[in-house]
Every structure is written in structure tokens, then in C-alpha cells.
C-alpha positions in Angstrom: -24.9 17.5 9.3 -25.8 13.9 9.6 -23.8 11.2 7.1 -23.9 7.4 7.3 -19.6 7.4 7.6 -17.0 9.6 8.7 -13.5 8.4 7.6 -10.7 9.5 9.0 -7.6 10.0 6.9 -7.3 9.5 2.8 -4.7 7.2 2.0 -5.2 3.9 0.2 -7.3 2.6 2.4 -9.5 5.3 3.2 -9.6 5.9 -0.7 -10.7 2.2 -1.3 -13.2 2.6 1.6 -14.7 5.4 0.5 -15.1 3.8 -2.8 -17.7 1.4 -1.3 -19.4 3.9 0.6 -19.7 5.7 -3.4 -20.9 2.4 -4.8 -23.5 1.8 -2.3 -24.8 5.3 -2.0 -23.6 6.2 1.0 -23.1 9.5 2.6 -19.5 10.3 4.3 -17.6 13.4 5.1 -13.2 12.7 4.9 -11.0 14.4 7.3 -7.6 14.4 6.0 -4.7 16.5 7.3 -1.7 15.0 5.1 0.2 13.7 8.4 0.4 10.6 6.5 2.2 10.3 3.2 3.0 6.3 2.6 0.3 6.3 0.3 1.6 8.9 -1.3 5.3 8.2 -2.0 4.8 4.5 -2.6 6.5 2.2 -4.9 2.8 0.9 -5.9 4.1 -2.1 -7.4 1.3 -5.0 -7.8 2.6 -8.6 -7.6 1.9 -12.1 -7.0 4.9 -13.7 -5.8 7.6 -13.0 -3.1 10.6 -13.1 -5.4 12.7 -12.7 -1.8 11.9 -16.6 -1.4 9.8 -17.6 -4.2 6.5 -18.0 -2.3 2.9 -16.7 -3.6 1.7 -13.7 -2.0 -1.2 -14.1 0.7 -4.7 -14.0 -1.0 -2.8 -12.8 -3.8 -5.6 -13.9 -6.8 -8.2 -12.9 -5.0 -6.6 -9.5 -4.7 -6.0 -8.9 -8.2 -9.4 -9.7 -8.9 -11.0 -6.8 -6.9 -8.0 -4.8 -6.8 -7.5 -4.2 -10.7 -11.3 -3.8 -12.1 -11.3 -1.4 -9.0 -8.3 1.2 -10.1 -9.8 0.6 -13.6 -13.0 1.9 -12.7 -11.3 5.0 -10.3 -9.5 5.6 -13.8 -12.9 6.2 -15.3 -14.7 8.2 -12.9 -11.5 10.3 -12.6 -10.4 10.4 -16.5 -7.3 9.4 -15.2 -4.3 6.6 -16.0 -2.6 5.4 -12.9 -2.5 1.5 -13.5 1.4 1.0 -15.7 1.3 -2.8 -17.1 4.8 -4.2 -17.6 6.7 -7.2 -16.4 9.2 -7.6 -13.4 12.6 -9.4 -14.2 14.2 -10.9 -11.5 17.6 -10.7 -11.5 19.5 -13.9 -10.4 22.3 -13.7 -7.9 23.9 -17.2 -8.4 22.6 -20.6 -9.7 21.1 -21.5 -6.5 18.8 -18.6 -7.3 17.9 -19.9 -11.1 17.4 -23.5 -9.0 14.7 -22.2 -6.5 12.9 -20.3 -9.2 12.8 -24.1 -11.1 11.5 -25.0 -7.9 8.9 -22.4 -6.9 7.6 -23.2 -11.2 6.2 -26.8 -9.5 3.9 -24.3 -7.0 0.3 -24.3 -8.4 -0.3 -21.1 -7.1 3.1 -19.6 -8.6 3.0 -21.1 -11.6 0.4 -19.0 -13.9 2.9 -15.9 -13.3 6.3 -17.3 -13.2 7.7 -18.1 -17.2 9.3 -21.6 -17.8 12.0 -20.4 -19.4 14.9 -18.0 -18.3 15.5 -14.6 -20.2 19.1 -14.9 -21.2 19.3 -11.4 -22.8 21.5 -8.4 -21.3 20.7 -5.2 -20.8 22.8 -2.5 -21.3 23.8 -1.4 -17.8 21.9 -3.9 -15.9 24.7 -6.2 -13.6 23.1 -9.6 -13.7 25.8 -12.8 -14.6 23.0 -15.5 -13.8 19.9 -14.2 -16.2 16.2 -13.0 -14.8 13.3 -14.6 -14.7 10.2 -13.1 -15.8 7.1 -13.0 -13.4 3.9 -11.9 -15.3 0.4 -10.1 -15.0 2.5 -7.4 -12.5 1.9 -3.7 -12.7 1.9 -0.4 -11.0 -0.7 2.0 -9.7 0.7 5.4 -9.4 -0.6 6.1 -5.8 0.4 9.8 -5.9 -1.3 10.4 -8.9 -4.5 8.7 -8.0 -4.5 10.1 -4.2 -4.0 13.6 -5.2 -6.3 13.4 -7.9 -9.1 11.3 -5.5 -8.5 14.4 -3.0 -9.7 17.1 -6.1 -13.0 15.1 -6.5 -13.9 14.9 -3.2 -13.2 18.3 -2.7 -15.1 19.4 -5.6 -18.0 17.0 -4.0 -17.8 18.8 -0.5 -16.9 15.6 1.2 -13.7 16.0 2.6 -11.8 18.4 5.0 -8.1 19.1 5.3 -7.7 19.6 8.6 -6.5 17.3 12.0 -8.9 15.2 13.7 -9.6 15.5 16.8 -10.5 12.5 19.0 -11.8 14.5 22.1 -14.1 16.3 19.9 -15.9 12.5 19.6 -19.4 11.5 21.1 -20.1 8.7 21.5 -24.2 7.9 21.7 -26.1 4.4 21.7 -26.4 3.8 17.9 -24.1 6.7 16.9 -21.2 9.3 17.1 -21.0 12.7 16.9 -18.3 14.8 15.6 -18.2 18.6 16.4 -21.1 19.7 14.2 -21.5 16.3 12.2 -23.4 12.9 13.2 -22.6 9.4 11.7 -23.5 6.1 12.4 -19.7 5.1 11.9 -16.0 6.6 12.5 -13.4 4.5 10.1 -10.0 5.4 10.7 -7.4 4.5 8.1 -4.8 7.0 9.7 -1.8 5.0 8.8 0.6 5.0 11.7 -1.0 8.3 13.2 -3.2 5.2 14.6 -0.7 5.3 17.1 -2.1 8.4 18.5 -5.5 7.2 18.7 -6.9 6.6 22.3 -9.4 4.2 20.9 -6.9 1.6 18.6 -3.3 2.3 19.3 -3.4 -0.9 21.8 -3.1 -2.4 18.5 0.4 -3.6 17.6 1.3 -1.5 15.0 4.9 -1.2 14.2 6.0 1.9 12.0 8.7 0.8 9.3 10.4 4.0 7.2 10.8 3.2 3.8 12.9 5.9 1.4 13.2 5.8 -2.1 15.5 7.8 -4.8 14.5 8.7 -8.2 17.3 9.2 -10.6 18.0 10.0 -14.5 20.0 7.9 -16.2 20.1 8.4 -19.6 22.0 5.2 -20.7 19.7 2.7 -18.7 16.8 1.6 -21.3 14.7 -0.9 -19.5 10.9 -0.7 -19.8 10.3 -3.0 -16.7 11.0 -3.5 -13.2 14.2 -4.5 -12.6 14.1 -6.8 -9.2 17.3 -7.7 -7.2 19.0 -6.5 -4.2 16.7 -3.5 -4.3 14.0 -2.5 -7.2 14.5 -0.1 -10.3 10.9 0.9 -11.5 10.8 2.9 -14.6 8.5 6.1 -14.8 9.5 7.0 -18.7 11.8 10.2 -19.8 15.1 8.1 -18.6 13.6 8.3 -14.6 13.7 5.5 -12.5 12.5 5.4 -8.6 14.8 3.1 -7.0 13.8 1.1 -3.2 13.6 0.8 -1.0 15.0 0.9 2.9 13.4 -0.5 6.1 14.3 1.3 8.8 12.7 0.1 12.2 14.1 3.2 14.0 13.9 6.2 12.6 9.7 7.6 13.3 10.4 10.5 11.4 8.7 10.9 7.7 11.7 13.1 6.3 14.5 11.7 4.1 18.0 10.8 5.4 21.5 10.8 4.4 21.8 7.3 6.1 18.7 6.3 4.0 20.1 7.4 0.6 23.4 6.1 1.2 21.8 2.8 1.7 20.4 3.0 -1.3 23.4 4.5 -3.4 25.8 1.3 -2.3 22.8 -0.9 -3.0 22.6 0.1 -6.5 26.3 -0.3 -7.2 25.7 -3.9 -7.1 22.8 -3.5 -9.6 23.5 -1.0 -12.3 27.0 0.2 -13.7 25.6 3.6 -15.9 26.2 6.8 -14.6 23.1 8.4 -13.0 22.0 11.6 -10.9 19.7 11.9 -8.1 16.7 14.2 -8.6 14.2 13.4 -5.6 14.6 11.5 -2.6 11.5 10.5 -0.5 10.1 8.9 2.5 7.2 7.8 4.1 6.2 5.6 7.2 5.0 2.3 6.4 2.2 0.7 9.1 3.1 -2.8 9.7 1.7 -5.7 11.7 3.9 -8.6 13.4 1.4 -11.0 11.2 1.7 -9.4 7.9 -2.0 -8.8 7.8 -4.1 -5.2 7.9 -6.1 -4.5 11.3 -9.7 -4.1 10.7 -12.4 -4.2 12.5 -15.0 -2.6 15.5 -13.9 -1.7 18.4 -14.6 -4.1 21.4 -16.7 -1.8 23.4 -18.1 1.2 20.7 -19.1 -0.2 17.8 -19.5 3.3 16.1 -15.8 3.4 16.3 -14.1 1.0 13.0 -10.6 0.6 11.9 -9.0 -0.1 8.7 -5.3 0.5 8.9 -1.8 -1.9 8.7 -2.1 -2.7 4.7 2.0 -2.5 4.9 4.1 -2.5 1.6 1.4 -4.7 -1.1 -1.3 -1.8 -0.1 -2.4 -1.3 -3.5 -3.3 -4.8 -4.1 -5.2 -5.6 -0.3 -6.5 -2.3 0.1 -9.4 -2.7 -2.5 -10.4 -6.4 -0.9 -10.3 -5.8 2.9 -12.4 -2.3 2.0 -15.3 -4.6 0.6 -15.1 -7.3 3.9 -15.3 -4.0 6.1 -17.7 -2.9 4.2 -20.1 -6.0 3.5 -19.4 -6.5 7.6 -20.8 -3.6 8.2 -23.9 -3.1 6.1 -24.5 -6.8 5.7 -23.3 -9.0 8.3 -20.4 -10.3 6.5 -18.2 -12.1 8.7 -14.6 -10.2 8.6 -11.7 -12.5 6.7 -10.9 -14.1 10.6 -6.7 -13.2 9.4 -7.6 -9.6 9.3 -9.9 -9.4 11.7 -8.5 -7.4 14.9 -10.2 -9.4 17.2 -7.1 -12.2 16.7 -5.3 -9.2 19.0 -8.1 -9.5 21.7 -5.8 -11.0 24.4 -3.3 -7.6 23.9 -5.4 -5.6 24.7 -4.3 -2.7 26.6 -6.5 0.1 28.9 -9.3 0.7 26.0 -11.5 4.0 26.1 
């Protein structure tokens, strides 16, 4: 079988890669073997500002800009809904808190989504003495929904296989690779953290971050937005709510914990004050860069060999943008955003293959 691309694992960013390859008439084959599942439990949320310090989010217009025409035409193709509009109120701790969100409203880049004035209402159950503030044109993408459902197409296409990838089945020639049976011109790996198993990129820093999240019922909490404050309440309708989430730098393994839900339980003490029962817990390993920025790029010595990995906790809203840099780099000599680029790393490297 010859293809243009193979890509190598189906999460967000090997969805929003393949998406190119789709609009630009492109063949590919996917191997995906669900060791990954970030993409797949994530909160989703899409939004401009940091509401930790009240600072815009990097590239964060240009990001909505692809991003959100992208998921609406996904929701097309598929016949699908996975992009939730609604507004995320911050909850204030204390008046310093109102004071820097006065301050951040003087930010030009801020500004357009942050409202002027304070929401003084109360909500029943919600613990918040100082107000919220309001940040606006903020959403979710339901990344379960849309990965599972992107995974049914493509297998319904014959373009993707669930099974593990193996690197020492790769062969490498002068202007392409071979895989087993199948020749490309390109291997793009979007493995997530399993990058770290890769002979050919894990010299990259990657860090691997756990995040676990709780849904609960709660009957008696009636919000219809995302509740920000000392962890996040996201609404999914019928009285469930996923709450988040934890960062854990220690724990490597993708299964749920007793620390991590206890983390979250005395968390949302401090938030909500409605009874409430637990119905799913969740985890998933985040890949995250020292930089804050996604690894793309070719590799220094085989060009046939790309990676597209590290889009960390904002993945729904970079994934679609640094897809269409990899891809215009590739098939038209686009020069890679130079923050994303992995060549910044070049001076780490370690022995490559």
C-alpha cells in the first residue's frame, strides 16, 4: 500500500492533522492503539484568558479563529454536536481578586472577553462572597464524543488501524519510509506521552502531568456555565457536572486514584455547599513542555520522520492551528511558528537514531 502520511496515534492532534491531510486530498493510513486517553477524558474547555493571573492566553485569537470554524465543520461531516457555548464565571476569592480583574480589563488583548461589570447575583449552592466575573466567547468541545466518533469514520473509510506501532518495523529510504506492508512519504507521531517510548523523539523534553477529574450529580446545583475557582465545575446537562482537575507530576500511571479524588473532594468543599454523589472518576496523562508550547517538527536527521505532540491542557484550541503550520510546512514550505518549532530544543539533544 503506498499513502502520502502515516500518523501515528488519534488524539487531538492526530485528529486535527488528519483533517488537513482530508482537506488537501491526501492519502494516510492511522495507527491507533488507545494507550493514550488525554484526549479522551479532557475537560475541553476553550478560553482566552488565564483566569489564574489574568493574562491572555498565547496566540489565543488566532486560535479561536481556526480552531472553532474547524470543530464546526468536523460537526458537519460527522452529523455531530460537540462544540457547548456558554460563559465561564469566575469566582472571586477576595477583593484583591475583583481588583486585578479591573486591572487585567485595561489589557487590549483581554479586554474583548472580560465584561466591565461584576455579576453580583448568587447562585444557589455556589460559595462565592466576592461575586464572578464573566469572561465571554468561551466554550467546550466534547473531545470524547468527537474522538470516538472521528475513530467510526475512519474506520468505515479503511484508514485507520487499532493496533500498537511498532518503531523497528520502520524503514527508512532516501525520500521515504516504509512501514511493514505500507509506504509513505511521512510518519507524524502525535502519540501523546507514549512519545516517550519513541527511539526517534523522546530526546525531547516532554514532561507527563496526570490530570483526574470527578463527575458528580447534584440535583440542587442549577448553573448553566462553568463555574471557575479553586478548581472548575463544568456542566454536561441532566444535574451532571465534571469537576477538575489535579496535576500530579508523579504518578505515570493513566488509572484513577484515591489520592486524586480526595484532592478533588476537599477542593470542592471550598466551592460548592449542595450535597452531591460521585458517578465517574477519570484520568488521563497530560504531555507537557517546560515552555508551554507543542513540539513539532522533522526530525534532525530523517526528514520522513515528523512530530506533532505536547498541546498540554488548551489542546482543543492549538491543536487545529499548529496542524495547519505542520501541514503548510510540509507541503508548502511554510516556515514552522519558530515557538513551536522543535528545533528551539536542538542543543538537548540526546543519542538520536
Amino acid at each position: 500500500m503506498n499513502v502520502d502520511y502515516i500518523i501515528v496515534g488519534l488524539g487531538l492532534a492526530g485528529l486535527a492533522f488528519a483533517e488537513e491531510l482530508f482537506n488537501a486530498n491526501k492519502t494516510f493510513i492511522v495507527f491507533e492503539d488507545d494507550s493514550q486517553t488525554s484526549s479522551l477524558v479532557a475537560g475541553g474547555v476553550y478560553n482566552p484568558v488565564i483566569l489564574k493571573r489574568f493574562t491572555p492566553v498565547w496566540n489565543a485569537e488566532k486560535q479561536l479563529e481556526i480552531a472553532l470554524p474547524f470543530y464546526e465543520k468536523i460537526e458537519k461531516k460527522l452529523n455531530i454536536t460537540v462544540d457547548e457555548k456558554f460563559v465561564i464565571k469566575k469566582a472571586f476569592k477576595s477583593i484583591e481578586d475583583q481588583n486585578n480583574w479591573f486591572a487585567a480589563l485595561d489589557k487590549p488583548r483581554l479586554m474583548p472577553y472580560l465584561d466591565q461589570k461584576l455579576d453580583t447575583n448568587s447562585y444557589s449552592g455556589v460559595l462565592a462572597d466576592f461575586n464572578f466575573g464573566n469572561v465571554k466567547g468561551t466554550g467546550r468541545i466534547n473531545t470524547n464524543k468527537l474522538i470516538k466518533a472521528y475513530r467510526l469514520y475512519l474506520e468505515s473509510e479503511n484508514l485507520i488501524h487499532f493496533e500498537k506501532f511498532e518503531y523497528k518495523e520502520i524503514v527508512l529510504k532516501e525520500k521515504s519510509v516504509s512501514y511493514k506492508d505500507i509506504t509513505a512519504s511521512k510518519i507524524v507521531f502525535c502519540e501523546g506521552y507514549g512519545i516517550k517510548q519513541n527511539p526517534y523523539f523522546n530526546y525531547l523534553p516532554l514532561n507527563e502531568a496526570k490530570g483526574e477529574l470527578l463527575t458528580i450529580h447534584a440535583p440542587k446545583l442549577n448553573i448553566d456555565f462553568l463555574l471557575k475557582s479553586t478548581l472548575f465545575i463544568l456542566p454536561l446537562g441532566d444535574n451532571l457536572y465534571k469537576i477538575g482537575a489535579t496535576f500530579n507530576w508523579k504518578d505515570k500511571t493513566p488509572n484513577p486514584s484515591e489520592e486524586g479524588k480526595e484532592e478533588l473532594i476537599e477542593k470542592l468543599k471550598k466551592v460548592i455547599d449542595v450535597p452531591y454523589t460521585i458517578v465517574n472518576q477519570t484520568a488521563g496523562i497530560r504531555p507537557t513542555v517546560i515552555d508551554r508550547r507543542p513540539l513539532v517538527g522533522v526530525h534532525p536527521n530523517n526528514t520522513q520522520l515528523v512530530v506533532l505532540n505536547g498541546l498540554g491542557t488548551r489542546g482543543v484550541m492549538i491543536g487545529p492551528t499548529v496542524a495547519k503550520n505542520l501541514f503548510n510546512h510540509l507541503e508548502k514550505e511554510e516556515a514552522l511558528d519558530r515557538e513551536i518549532d522543535i528545533n528551539r530544543f536542538k542543543n538537548k539533544k540526546q543519542s538520536i537514531s
